[in-house]
DODO-19815 format. One line per 10 residues: number of its first residue (from 1); their letters; for each residue x, y, z of C-alpha. Coordinates in pm, 1 decimal, padded with zeros to 6 digits, m for minus. Example, Ala and Ser with C-alpha at 12.3 -4.5 7.8 and 13.67 -1.06 7.14 Angstrom:
<atoms>
1	AS	01230.0,m00450.0,00780.0 | 01367.0,m00106.0,00714.0
</atoms>
This chain:
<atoms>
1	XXXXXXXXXX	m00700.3,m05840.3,m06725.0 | m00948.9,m06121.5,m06654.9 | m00635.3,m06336.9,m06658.9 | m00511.4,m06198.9,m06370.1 | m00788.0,m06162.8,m06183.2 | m00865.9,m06505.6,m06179.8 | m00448.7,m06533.3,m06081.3 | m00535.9,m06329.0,m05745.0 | m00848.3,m06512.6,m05704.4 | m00670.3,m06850.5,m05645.3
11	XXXXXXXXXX	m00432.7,m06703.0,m05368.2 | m00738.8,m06594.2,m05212.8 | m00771.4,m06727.3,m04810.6 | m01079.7,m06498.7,m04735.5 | m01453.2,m06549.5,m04911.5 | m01731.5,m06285.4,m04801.7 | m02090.7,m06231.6,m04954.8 | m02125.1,m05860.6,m04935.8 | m02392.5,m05734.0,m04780.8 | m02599.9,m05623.4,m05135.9
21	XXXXXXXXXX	m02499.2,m05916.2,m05297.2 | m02837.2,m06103.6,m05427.3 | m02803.6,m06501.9,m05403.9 | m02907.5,m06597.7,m05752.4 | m03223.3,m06871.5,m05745.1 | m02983.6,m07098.1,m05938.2 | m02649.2,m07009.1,m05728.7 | m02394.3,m07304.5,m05783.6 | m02119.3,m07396.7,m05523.7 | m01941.8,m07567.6,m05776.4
31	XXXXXXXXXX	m01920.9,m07324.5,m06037.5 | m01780.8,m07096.5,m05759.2 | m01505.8,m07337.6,m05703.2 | m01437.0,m07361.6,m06081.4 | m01316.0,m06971.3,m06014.4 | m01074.7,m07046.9,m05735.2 | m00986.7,m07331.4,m05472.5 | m01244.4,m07281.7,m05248.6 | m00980.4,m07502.3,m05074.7 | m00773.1,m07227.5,m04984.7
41	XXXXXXXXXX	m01044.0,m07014.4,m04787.2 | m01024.5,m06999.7,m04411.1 | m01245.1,m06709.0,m04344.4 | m01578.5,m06688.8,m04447.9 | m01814.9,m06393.9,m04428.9 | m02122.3,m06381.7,m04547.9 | m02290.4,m06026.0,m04446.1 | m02616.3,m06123.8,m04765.9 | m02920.7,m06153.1,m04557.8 | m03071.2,m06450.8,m04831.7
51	XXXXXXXXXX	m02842.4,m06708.4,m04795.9 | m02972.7,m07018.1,m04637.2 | m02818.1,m07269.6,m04401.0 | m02865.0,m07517.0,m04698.6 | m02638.4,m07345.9,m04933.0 | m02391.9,m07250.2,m04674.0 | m02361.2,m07662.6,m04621.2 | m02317.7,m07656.4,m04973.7 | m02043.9,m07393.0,m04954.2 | m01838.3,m07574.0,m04669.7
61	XXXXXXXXXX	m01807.6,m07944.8,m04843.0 | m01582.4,m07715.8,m05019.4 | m01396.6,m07528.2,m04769.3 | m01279.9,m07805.6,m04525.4 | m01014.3,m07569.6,m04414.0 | m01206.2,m07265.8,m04279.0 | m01187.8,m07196.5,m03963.0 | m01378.0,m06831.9,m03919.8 | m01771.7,m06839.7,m04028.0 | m01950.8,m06474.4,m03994.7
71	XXXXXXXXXX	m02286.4,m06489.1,m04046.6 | m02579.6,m06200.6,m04071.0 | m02844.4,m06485.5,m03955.4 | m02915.1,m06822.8,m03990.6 | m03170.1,m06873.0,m04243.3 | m03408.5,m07213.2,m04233.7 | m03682.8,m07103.2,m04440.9 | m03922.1,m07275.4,m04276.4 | m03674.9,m07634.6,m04301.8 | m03699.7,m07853.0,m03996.1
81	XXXXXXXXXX	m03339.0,m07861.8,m03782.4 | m03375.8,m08186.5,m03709.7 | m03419.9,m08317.3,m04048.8 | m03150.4,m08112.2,m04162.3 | m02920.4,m08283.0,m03938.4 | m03017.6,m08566.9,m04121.0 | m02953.6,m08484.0,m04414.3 | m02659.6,m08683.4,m04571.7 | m02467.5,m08373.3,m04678.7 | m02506.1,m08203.4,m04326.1
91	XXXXXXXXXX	m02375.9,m08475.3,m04150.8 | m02071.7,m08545.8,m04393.5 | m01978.9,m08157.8,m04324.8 | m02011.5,m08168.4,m03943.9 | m01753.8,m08422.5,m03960.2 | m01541.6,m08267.1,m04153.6 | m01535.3,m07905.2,m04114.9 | m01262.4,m07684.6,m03883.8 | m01492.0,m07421.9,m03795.1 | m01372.6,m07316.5,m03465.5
101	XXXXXXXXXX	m01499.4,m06975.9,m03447.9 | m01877.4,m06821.6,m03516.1 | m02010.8,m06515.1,m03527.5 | m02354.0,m06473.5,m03644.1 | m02524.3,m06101.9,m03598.6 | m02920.5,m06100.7,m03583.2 | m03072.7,m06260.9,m03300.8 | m03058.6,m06633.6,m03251.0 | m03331.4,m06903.9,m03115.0 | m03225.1,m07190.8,m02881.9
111	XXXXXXXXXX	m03305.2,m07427.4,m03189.7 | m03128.0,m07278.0,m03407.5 | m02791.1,m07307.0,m03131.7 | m02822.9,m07608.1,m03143.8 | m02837.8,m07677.6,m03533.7 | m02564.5,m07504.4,m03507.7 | m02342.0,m07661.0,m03221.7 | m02476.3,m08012.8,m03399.7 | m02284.0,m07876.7,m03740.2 | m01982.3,m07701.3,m03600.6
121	XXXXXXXXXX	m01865.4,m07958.8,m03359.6 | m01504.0,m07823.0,m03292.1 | m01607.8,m07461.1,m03175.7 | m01391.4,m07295.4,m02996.1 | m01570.2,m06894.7,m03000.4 | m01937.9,m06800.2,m03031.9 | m02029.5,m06466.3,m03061.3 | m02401.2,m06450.7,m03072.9 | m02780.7,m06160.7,m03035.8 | m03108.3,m06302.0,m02879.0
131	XXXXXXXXXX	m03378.9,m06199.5,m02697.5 | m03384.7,m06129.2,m02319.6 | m03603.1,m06410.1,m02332.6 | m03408.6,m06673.9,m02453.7 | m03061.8,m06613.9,m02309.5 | m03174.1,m06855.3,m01959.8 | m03234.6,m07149.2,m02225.4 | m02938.4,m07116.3,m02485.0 | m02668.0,m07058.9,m02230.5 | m02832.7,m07375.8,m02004.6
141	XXXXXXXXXX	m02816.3,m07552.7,m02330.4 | m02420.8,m07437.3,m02428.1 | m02342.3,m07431.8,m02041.7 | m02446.3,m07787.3,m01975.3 | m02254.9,m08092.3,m01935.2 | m02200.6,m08309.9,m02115.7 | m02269.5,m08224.2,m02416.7 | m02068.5,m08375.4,m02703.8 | m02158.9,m08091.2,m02941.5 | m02021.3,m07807.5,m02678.9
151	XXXXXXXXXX	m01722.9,m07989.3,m02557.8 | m01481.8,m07728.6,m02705.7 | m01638.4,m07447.6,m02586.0 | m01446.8,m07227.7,m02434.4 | m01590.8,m06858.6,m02488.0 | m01958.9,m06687.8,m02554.6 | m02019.7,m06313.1,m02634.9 | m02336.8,m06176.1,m02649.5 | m02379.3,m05901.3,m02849.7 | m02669.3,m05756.3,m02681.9
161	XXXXXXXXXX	m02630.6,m05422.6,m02526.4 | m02808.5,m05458.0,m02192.3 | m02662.8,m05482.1,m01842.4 | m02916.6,m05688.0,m01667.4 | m02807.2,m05977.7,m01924.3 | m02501.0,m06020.3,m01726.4 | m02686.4,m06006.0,m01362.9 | m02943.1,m06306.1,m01528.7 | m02653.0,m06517.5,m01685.7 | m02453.4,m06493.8,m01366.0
171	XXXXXXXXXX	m02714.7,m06613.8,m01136.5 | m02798.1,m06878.4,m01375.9 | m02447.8,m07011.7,m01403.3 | m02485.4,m07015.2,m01009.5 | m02744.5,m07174.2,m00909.2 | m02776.3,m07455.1,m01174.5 | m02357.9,m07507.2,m01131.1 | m02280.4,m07476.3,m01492.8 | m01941.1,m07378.2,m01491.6 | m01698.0,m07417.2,m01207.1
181	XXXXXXXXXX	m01415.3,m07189.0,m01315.8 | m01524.5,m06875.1,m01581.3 | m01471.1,m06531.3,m01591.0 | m01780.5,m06324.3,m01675.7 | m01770.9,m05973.3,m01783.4 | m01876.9,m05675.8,m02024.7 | m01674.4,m05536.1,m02297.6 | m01738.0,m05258.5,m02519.7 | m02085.1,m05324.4,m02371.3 | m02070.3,m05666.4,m02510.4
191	XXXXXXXXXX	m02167.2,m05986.6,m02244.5 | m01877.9,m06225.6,m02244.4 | m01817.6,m06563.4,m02043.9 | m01517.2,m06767.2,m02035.2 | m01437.1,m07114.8,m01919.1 | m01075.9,m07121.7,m01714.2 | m01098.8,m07433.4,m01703.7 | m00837.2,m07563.2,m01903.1 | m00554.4,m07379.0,m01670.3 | m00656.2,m07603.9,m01380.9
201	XXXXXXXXXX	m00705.4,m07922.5,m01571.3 | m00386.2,m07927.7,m01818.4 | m00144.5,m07609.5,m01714.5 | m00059.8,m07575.8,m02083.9 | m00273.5,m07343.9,m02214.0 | m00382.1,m06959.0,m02111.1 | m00695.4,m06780.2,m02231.6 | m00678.0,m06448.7,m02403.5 | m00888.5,m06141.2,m02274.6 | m01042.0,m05929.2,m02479.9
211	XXXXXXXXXX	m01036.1,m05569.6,m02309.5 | m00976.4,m05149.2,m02393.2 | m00689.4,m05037.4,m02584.4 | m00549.7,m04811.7,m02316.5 | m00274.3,m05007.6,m02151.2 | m00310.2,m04926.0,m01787.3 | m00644.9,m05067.5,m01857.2 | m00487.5,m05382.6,m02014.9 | m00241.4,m05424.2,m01745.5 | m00477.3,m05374.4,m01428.5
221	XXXXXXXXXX	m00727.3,m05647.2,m01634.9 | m00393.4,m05903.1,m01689.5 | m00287.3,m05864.2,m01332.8 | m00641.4,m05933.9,m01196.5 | m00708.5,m06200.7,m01413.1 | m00376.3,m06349.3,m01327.5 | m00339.8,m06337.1,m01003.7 | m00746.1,m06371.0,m00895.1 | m00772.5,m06673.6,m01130.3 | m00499.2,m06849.4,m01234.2
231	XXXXXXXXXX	m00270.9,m06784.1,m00902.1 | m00502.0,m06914.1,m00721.4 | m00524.3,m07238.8,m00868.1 | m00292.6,m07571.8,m00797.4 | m00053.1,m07505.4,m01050.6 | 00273.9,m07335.7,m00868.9 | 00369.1,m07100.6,m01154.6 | 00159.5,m06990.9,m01427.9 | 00414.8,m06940.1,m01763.8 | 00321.7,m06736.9,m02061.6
241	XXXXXXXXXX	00527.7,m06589.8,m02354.4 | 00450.7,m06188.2,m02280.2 | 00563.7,m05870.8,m02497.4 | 00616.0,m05596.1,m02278.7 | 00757.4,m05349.7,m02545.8 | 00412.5,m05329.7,m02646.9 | 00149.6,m05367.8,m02372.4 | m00156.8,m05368.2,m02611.1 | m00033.3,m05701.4,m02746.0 | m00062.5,m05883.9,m02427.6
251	XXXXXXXXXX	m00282.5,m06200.1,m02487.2 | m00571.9,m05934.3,m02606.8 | m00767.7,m05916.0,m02905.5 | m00626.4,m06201.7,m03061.5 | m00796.4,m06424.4,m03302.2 | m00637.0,m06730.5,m03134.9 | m00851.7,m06836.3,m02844.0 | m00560.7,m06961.9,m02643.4 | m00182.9,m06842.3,m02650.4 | 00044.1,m07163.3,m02665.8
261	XXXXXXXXXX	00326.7,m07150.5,m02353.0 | 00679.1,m07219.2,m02610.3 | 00888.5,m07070.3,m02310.5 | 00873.0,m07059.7,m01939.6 | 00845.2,m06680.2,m01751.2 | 00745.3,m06644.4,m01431.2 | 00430.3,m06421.2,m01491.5 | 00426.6,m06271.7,m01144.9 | 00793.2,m06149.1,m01163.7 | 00735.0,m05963.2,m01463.3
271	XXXX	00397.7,m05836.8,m01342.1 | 00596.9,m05698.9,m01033.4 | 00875.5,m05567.3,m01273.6 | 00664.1,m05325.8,m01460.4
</atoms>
């Protein structure tokens, strides 16, 4: 039986710290690796609410090939950032991780954003809770250019259920010009903010919208986002691989930030064809 346990174990892509789980004073990162290639994990999870931003450097030496971190918080225990980022371990991980997208679930400070944008250099997604008070300096901080450690960008959810978040964040992004092109909007009473970007600078990529599950919904958000944003740009025709059959499949809810373009379709034929 333990046998083949252990057998499943090393097929294993997906690592998560349940919620209950107690991290032992003496918890090893190796000895976890002795039970299965940590190697092999792309998604980690870790939903414990005592497991510190030390040991989770510890755990990703090991798991150069993750590229999903969910997090309940982002424990320092009292550690200063900036020494961590000196640390010799921190900075071999920073350069070697794939993490492209985070999620962490209790509210975060500005200095602990940017611990985190310092570590996980190639994000793509952040999905993060604050404070009213401190949404004006993290999203000046992840806005801002340049900044090496936000380069890649491309999307921020905030988790916080309050309307007037997206009124502050829009007038910020305004008048301090933080973003030329982004689409800014709530869903499922969540805050999110997109970059666009990338359609006007390289024509080879389209970002995904996360929206309802009813598909005249879906459609009506596709069209508008289509034709409002991308249309509008330089580029003559704006190509996309689309699955009609099924409407709720249409770019949406898709753990890939961007959908790669293998075909050409004129998107506003087929828009017009439905």
């Amino acid at each position: 039986m333990i046998e083949q346990s252990i057998d499943k174990l090393t097929n294993a892509t997906k690592l998560t710290f349940c919620k209950y789980f107690e991290v032992p004073r003496d918890f090893n990162v190796v000895d976890l690796n002795h039970l299965f290639p940590l190697q092999k994990i792309t998604r980690l999870s870790i939903k414990c609410h005592r497991f510190s931003f030390e040991k989770l450097i510890q755990l990703l030496q090991f798991t150069s090939n993750a590229h999903t971190l969910k997090l309940d918080s982002l424990l320092l225990y009292r550690n200063n950032p900036d020494l961590i980022q000196q640390n010799r371990l921190t900075q071999l991980v920073s350069e070697t991780n794939m993490i492209t997208k985070v999620t962490i679930n209790k509210e975060i400070t500005l200095e602990k954003i940017q611990l985190l944008t310092a570590v996980f250099r190639r994000m793509e997604n952040l999905t993060i809770n604050l404070f009213k008070q401190d949404l004006e300096p993290i999203a000046h901080f992840l806005l801002s250019k340049p900044n090496n450690n936000t380069r890649y960008l491309s999307s921020l959810c905030i988790t916080k259920q309050r309307n007037d978040l997206m009124i502050t964040l829009k007038n910020l992004i305004e008048s301090k010009r933080l973003l030329r092109d982004y689409i800014l909007k709530l869903i499922n009473r969540k805050l999110n903010t997109r970059t666009a970007s990338d359609i006007v600078l390289t024509g080879t990529r389209v970002p995904c919208l996360q929206c309802s599950r009813q598909p005249h919904q879906i459609l009506t958000d596709f069209r508008s986002f289509y034709y409002d944003t991308a249309l509008s740009s330089t580029i003559p025709q704006l190509m996309a691989l689309l699955e009609f059959d099924d409407p709720c499949k249409i770019l949406f809810d898709s753990d890939v930030p961007y959908t790669p373009l293998p075909v050409v379709i004129n998107v506003t034929k087929k828009l017009d064809s439905l």
